[in-house]
Gaussian input, Z-matrix of N, CA and C with variables (Angstrom, degrees):
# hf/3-21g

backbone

0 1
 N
 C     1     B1
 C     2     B2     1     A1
 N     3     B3     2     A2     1     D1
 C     4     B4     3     A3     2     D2
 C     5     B5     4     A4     3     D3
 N     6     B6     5     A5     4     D4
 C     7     B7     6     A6     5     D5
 C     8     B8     7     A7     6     D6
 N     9     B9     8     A8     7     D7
 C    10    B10     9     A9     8     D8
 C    11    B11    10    A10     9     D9
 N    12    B12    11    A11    10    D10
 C    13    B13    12    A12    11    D11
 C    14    B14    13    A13    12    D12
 N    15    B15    14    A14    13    D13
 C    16    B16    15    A15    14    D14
 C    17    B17    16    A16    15    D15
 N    18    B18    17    A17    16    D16
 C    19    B19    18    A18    17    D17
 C    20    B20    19    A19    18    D18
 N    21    B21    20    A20    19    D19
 C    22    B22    21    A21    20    D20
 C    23    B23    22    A22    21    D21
 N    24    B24    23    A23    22    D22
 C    25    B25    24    A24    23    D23
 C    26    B26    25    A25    24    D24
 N    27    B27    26    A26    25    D25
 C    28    B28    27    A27    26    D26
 C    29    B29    28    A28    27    D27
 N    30    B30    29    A29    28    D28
 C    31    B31    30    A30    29    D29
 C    32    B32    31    A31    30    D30
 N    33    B33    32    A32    31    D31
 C    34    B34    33    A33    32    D32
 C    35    B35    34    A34    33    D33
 N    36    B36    35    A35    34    D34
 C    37    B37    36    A36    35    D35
 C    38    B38    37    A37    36    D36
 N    39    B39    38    A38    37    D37
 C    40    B40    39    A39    38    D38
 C    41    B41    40    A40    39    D39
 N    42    B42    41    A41    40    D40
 C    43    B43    42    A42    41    D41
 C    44    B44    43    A43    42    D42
 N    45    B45    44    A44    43    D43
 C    46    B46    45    A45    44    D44
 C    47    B47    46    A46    45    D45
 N    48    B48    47    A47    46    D46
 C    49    B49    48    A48    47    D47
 C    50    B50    49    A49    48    D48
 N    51    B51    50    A50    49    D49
 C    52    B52    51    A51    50    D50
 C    53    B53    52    A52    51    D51
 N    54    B54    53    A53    52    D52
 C    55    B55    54    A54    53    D53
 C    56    B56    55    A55    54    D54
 N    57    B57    56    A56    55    D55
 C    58    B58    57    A57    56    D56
 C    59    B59    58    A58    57    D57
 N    60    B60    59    A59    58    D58
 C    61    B61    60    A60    59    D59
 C    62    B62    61    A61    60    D60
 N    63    B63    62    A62    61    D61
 C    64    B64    63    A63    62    D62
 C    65    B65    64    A64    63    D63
 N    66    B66    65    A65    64    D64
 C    67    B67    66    A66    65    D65
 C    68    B68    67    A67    66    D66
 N    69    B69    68    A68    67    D67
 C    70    B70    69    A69    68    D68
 C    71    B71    70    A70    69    D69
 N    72    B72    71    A71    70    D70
 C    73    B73    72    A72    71    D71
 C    74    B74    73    A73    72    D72
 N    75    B75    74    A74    73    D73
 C    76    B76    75    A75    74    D74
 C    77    B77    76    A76    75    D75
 N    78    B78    77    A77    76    D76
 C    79    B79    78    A78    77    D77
 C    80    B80    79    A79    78    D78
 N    81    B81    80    A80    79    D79
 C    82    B82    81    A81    80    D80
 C    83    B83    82    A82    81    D81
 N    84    B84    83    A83    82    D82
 C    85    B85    84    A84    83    D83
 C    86    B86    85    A85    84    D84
 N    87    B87    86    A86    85    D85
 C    88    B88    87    A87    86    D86
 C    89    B89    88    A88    87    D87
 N    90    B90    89    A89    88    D88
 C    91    B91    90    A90    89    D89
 C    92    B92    91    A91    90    D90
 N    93    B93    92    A92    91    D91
 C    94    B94    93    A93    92    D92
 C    95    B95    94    A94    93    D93
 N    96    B96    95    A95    94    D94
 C    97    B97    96    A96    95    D95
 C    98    B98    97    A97    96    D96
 N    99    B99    98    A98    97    D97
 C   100   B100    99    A99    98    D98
 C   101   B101   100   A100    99    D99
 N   102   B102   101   A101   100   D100
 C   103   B103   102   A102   101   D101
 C   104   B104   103   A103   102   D102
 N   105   B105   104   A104   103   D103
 C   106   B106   105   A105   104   D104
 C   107   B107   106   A106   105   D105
 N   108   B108   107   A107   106   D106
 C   109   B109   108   A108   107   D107
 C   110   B110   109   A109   108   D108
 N   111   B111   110   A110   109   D109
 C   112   B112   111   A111   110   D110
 C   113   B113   112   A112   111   D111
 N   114   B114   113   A113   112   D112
 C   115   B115   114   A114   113   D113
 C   116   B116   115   A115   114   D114
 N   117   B117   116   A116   115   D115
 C   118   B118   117   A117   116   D116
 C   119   B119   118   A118   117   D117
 N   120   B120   119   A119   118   D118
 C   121   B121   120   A120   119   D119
 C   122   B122   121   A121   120   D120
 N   123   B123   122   A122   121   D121
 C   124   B124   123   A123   122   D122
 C   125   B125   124   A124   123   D123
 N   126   B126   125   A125   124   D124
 C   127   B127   126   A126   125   D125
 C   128   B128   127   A127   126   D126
 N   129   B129   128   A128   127   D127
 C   130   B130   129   A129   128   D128
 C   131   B131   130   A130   129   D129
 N   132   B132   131   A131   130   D130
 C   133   B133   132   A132   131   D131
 C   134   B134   133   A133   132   D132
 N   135   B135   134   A134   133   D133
 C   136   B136   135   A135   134   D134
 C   137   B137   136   A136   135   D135
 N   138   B138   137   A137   136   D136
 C   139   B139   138   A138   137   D137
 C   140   B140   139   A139   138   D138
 N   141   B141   140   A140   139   D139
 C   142   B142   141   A141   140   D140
 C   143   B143   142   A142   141   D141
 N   144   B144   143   A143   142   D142
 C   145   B145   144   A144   143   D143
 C   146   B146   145   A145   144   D144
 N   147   B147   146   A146   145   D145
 C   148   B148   147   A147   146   D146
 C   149   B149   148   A148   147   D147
 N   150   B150   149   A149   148   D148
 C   151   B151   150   A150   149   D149
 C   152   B152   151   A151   150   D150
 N   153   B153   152   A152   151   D151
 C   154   B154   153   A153   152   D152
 C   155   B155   154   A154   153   D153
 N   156   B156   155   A155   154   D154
 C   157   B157   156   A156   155   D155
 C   158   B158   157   A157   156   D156
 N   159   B159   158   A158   157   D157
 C   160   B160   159   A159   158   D158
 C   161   B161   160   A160   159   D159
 N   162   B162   161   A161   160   D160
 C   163   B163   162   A162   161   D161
 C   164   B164   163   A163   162   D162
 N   165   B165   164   A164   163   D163
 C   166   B166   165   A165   164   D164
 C   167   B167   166   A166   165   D165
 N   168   B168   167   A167   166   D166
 C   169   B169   168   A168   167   D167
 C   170   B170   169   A169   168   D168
 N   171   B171   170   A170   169   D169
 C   172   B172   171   A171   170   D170
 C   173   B173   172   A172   171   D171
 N   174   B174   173   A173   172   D172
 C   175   B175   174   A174   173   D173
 C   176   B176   175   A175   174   D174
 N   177   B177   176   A176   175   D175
 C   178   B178   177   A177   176   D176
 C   179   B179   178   A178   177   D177
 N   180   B180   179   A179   178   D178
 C   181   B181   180   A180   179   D179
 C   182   B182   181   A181   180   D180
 N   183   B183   182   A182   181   D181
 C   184   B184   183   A183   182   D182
 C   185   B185   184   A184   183   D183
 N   186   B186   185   A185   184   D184
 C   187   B187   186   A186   185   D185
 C   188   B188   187   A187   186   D186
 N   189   B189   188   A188   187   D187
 C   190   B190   189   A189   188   D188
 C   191   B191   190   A190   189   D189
 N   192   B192   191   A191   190   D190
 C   193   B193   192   A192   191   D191
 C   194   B194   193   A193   192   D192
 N   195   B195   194   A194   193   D193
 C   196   B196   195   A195   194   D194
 C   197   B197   196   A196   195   D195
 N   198   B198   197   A197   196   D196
 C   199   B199   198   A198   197   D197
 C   200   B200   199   A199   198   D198
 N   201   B201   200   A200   199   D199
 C   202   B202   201   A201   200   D200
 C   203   B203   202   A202   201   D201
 N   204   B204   203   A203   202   D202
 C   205   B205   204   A204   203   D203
 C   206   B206   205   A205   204   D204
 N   207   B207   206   A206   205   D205
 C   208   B208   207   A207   206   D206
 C   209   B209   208   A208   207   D207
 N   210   B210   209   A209   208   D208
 C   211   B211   210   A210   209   D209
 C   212   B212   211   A211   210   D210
 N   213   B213   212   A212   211   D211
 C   214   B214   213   A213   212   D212
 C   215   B215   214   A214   213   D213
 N   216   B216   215   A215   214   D214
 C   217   B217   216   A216   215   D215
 C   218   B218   217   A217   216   D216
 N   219   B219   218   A218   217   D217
 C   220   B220   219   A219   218   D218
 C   221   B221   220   A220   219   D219
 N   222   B222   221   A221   220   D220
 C   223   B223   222   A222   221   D221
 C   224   B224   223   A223   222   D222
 N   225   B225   224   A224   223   D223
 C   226   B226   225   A225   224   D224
 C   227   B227   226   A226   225   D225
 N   228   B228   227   A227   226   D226
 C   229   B229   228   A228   227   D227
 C   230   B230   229   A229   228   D228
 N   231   B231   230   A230   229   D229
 C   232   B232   231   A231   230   D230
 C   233   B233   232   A232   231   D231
 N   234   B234   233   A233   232   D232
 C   235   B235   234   A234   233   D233
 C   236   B236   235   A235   234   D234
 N   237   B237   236   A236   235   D235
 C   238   B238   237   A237   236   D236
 C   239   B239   238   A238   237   D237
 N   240   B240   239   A239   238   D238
 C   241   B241   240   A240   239   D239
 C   242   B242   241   A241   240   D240
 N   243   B243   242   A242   241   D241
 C   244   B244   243   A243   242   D242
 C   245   B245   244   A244   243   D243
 N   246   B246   245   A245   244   D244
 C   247   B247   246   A246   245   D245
 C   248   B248   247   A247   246   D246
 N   249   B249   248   A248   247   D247
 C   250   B250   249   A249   248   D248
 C   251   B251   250   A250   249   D249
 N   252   B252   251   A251   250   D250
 C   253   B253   252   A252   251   D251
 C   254   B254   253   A253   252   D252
 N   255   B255   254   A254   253   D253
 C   256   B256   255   A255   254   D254
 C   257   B257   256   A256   255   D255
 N   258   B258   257   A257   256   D256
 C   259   B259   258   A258   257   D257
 C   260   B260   259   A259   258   D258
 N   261   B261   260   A260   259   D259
 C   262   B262   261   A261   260   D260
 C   263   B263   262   A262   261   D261
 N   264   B264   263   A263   262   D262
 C   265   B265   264   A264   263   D263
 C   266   B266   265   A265   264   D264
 N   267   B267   266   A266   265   D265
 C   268   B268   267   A267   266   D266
 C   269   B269   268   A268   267   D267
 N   270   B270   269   A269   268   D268
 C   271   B271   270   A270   269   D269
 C   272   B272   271   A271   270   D270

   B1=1.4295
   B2=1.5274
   B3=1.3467
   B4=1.1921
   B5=1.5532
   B6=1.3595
   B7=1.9761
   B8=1.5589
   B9=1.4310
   B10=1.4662
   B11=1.5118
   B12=0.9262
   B13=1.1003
   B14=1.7801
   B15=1.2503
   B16=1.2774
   B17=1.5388
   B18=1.7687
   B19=1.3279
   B20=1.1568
   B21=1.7340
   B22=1.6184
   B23=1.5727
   B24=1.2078
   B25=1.3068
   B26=1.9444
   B27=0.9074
   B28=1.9534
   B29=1.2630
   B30=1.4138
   B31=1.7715
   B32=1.4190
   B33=1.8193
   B34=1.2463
   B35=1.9159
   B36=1.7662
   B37=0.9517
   B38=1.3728
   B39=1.4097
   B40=1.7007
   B41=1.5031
   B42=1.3703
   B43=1.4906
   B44=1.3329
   B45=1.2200
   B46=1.6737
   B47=2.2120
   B48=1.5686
   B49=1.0537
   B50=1.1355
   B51=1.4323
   B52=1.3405
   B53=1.3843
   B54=1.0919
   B55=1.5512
   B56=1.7084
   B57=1.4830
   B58=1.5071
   B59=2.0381
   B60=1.7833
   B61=1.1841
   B62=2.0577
   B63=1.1543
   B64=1.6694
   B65=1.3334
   B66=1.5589
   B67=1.4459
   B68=1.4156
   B69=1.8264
   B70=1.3847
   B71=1.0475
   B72=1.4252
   B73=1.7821
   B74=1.4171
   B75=1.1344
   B76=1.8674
   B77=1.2211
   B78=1.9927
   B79=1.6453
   B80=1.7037
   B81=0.9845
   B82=1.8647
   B83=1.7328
   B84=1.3880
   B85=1.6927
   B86=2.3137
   B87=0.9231
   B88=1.1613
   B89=1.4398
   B90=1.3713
   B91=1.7455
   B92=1.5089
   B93=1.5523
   B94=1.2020
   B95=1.5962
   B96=1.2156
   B97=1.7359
   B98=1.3957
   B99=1.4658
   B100=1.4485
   B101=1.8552
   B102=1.2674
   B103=1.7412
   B104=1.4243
   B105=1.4396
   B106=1.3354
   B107=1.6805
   B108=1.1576
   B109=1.2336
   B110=1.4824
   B111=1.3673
   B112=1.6988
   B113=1.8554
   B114=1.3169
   B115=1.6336
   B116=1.3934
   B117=1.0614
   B118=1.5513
   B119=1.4558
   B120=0.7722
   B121=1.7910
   B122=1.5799
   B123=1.0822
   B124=1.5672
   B125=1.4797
   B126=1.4692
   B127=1.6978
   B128=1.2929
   B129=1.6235
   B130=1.5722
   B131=1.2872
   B132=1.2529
   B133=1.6423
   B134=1.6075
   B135=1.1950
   B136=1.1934
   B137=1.5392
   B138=1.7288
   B139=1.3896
   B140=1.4815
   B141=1.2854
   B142=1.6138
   B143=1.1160
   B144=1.3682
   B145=1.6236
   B146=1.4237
   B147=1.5627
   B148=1.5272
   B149=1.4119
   B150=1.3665
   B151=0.9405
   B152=1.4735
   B153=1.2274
   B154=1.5664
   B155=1.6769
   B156=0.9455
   B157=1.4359
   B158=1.4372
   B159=1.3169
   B160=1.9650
   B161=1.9605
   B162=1.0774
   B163=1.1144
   B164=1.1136
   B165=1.7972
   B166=1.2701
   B167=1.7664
   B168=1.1006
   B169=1.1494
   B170=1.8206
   B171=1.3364
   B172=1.5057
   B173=1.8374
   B174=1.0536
   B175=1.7186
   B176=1.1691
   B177=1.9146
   B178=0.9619
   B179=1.5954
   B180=1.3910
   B181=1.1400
   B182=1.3505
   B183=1.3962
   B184=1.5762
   B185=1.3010
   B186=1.7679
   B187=1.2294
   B188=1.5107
   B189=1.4943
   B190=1.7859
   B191=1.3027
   B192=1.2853
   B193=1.8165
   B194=2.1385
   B195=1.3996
   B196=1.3411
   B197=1.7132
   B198=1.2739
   B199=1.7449
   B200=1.4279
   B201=1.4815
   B202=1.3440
   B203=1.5254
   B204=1.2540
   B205=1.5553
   B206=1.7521
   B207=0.9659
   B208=1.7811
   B209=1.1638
   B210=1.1671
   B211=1.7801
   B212=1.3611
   B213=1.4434
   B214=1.4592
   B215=1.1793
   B216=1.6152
   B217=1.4867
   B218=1.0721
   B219=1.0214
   B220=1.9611
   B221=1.5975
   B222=1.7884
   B223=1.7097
   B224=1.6678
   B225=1.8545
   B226=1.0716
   B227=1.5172
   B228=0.5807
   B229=1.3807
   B230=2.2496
   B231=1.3076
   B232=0.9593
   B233=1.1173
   B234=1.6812
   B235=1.3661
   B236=2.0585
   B237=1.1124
   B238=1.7559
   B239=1.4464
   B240=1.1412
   B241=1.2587
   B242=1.9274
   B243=1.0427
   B244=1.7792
   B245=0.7394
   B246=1.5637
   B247=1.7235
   B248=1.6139
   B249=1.4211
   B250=1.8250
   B251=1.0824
   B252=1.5705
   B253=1.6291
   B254=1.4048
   B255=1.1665
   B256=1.6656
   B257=0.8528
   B258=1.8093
   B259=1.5743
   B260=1.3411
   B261=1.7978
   B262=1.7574
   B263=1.4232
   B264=1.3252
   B265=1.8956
   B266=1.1165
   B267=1.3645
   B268=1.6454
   B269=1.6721
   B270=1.3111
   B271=1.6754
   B272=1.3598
   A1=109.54
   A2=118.09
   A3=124.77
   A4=123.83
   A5=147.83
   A6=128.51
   A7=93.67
   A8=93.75
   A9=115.76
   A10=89.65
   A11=144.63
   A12=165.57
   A13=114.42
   A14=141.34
   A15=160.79
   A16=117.01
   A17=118.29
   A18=139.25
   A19=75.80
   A20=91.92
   A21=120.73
   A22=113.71
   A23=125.69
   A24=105.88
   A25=83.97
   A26=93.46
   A27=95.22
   A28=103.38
   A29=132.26
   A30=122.03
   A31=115.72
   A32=102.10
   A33=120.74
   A34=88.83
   A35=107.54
   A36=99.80
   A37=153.60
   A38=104.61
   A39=130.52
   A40=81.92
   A41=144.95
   A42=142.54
   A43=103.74
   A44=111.60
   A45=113.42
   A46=96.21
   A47=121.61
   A48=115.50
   A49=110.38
   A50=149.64
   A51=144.02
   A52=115.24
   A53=161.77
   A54=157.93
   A55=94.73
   A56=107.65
   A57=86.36
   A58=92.72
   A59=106.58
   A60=87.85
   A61=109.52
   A62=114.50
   A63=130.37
   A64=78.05
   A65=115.91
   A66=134.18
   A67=107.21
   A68=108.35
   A69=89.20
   A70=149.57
   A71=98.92
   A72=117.55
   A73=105.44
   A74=135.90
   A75=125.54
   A76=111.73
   A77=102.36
   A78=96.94
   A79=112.55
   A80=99.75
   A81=105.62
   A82=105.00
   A83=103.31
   A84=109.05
   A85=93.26
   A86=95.25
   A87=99.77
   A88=128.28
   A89=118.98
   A90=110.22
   A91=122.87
   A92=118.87
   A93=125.51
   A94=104.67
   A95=106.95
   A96=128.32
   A97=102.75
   A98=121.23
   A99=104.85
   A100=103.54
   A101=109.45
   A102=95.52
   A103=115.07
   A104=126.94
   A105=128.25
   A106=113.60
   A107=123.00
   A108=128.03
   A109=139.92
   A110=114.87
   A111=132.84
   A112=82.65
   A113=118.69
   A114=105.82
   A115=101.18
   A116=141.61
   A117=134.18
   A118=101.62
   A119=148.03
   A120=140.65
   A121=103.53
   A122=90.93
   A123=118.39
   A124=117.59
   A125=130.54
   A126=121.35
   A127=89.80
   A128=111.41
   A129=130.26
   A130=117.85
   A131=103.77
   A132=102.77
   A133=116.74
   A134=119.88
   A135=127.87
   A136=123.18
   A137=99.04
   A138=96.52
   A139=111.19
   A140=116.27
   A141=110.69
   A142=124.74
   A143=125.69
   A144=126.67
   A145=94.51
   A146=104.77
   A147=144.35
   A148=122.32
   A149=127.63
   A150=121.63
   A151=111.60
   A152=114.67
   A153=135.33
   A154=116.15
   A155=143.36
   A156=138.73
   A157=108.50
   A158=111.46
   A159=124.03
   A160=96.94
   A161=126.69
   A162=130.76
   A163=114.36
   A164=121.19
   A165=115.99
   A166=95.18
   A167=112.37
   A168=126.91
   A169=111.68
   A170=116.63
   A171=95.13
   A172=84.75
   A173=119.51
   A174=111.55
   A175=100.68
   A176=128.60
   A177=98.96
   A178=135.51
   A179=121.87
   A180=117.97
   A181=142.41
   A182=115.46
   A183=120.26
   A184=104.82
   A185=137.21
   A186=126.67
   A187=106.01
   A188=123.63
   A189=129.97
   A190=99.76
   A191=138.90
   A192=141.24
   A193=80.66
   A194=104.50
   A195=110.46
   A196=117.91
   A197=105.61
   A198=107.51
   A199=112.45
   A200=112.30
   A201=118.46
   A202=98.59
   A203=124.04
   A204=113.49
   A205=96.11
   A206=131.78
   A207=116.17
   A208=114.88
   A209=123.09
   A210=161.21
   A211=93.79
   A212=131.89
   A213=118.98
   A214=138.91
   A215=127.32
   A216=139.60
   A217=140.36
   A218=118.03
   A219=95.93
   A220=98.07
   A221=72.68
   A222=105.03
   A223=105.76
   A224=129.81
   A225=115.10
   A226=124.81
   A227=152.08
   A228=143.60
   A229=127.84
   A230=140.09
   A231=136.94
   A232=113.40
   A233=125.46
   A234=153.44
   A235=88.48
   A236=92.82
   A237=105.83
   A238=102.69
   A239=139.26
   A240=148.45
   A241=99.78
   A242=104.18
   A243=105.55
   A244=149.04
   A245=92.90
   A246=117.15
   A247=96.31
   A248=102.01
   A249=110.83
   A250=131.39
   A251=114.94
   A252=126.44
   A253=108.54
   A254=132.50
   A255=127.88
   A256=131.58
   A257=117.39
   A258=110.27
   A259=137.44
   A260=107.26
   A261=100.27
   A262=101.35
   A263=121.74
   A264=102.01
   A265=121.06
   A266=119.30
   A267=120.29
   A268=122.11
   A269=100.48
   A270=119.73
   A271=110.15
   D1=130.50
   D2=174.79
   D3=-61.61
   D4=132.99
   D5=178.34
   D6=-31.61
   D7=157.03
   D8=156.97
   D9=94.11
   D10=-66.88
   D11=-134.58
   D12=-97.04
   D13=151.88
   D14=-152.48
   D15=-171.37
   D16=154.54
   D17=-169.23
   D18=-140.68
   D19=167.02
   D20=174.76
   D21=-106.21
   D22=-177.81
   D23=-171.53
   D24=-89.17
   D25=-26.45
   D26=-165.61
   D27=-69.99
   D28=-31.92
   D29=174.52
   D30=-54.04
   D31=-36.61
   D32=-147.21
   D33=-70.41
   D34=-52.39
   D35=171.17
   D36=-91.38
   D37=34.01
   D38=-165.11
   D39=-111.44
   D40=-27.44
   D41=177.00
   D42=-81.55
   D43=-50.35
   D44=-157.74
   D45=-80.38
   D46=-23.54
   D47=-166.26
   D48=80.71
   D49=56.34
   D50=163.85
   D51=-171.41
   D52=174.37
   D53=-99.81
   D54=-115.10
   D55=-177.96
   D56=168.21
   D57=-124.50
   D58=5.23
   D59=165.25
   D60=-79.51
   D61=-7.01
   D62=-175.89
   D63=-49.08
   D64=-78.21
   D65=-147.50
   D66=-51.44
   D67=-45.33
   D68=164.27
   D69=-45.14
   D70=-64.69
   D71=173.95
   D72=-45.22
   D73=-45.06
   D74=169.62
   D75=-39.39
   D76=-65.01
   D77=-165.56
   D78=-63.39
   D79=-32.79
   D80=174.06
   D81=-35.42
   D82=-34.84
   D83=-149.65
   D84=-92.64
   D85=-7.11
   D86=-163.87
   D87=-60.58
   D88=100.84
   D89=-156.59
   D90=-82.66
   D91=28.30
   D92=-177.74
   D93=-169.49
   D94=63.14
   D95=179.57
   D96=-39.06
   D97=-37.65
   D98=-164.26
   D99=-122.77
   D100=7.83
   D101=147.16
   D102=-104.86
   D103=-24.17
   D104=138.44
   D105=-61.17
   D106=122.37
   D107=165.40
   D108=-73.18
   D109=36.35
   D110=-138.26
   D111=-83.79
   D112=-7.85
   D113=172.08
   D114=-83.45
   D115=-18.62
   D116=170.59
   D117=-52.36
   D118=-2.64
   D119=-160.97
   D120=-130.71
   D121=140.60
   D122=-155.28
   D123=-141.69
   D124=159.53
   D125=-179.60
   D126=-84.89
   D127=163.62
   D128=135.06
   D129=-6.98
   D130=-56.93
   D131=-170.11
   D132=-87.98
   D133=3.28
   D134=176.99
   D135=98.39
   D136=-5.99
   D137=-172.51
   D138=-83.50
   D139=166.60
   D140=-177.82
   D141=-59.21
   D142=-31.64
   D143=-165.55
   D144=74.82
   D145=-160.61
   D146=-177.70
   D147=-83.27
   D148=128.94
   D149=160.86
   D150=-145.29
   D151=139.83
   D152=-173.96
   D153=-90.10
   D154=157.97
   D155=176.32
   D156=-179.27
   D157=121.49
   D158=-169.77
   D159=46.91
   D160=47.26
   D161=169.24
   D162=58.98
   D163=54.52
   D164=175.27
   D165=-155.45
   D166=150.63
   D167=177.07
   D168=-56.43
   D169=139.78
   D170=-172.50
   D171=-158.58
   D172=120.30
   D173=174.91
   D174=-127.64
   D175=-24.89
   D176=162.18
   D177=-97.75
   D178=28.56
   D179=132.85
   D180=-101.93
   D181=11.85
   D182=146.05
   D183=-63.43
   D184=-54.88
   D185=-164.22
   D186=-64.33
   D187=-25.40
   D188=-177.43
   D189=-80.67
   D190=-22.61
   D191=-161.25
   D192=-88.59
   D193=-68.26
   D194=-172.26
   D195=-44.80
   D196=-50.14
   D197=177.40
   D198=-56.54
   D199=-37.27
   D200=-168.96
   D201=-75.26
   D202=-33.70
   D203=-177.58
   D204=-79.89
   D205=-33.22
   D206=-175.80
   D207=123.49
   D208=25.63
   D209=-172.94
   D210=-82.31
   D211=104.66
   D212=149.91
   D213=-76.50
   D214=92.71
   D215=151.60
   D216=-33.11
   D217=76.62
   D218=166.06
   D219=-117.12
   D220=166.30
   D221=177.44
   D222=26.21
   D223=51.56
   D224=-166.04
   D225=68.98
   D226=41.97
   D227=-156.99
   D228=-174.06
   D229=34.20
   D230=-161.49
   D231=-22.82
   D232=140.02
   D233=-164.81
   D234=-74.76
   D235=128.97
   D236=167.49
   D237=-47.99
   D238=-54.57
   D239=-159.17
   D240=-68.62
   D241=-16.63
   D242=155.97
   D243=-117.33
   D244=24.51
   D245=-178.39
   D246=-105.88
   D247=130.10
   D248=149.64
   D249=-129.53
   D250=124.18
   D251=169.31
   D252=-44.79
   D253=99.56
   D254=145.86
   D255=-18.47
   D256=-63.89
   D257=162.58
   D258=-49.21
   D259=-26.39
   D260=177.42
   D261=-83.99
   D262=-21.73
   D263=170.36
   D264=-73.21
   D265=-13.36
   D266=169.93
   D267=-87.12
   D268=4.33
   D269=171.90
   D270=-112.81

């Protein structure tokens, strides 16, 4: 995902073929959160989900990683307009 910009966990896994709680549990596992970009990913509904960091739960610095890239937040929640389907960019 490019800054500014966000996936869902469910696009992620409508490409890959497997759940989008699957997708979670990966990015959870992920040992370099910020050269992997696993804060780009987001629910359906726009809300942030989970994010882990040195083995601790941390959401509000996914929502501070996201603002700083140009991600619009409110009230919890990313603006539709920074969400992208994977599959329609691959069409």
């Amino acid at each position: 995902m490019p800054p500014g910009y966000v996936t869902t966990y469910l696009s992620l896994a409508k490409l890959l073929g497997t759940s989008p709680r699957a997708v979670a549990t990966l990015l959870k596992s992920n040992p370099n959160p910020i050269l992997v970009p696993c804060h780009r990913v987001v629910r359906s509904d726009g809300t942030l989900g989970g994010y882990t960091i040195s083995g601790r739960p941390s959401p509000q610095f996914k929502e501070k990683l996201l603002r700083l890239e140009g991600v619009k937040v409110v009230g919890g929640r990313v603006s539709r307009m920074c969400i992208l389907d994977l599959l329609d960019l691959l069409r």
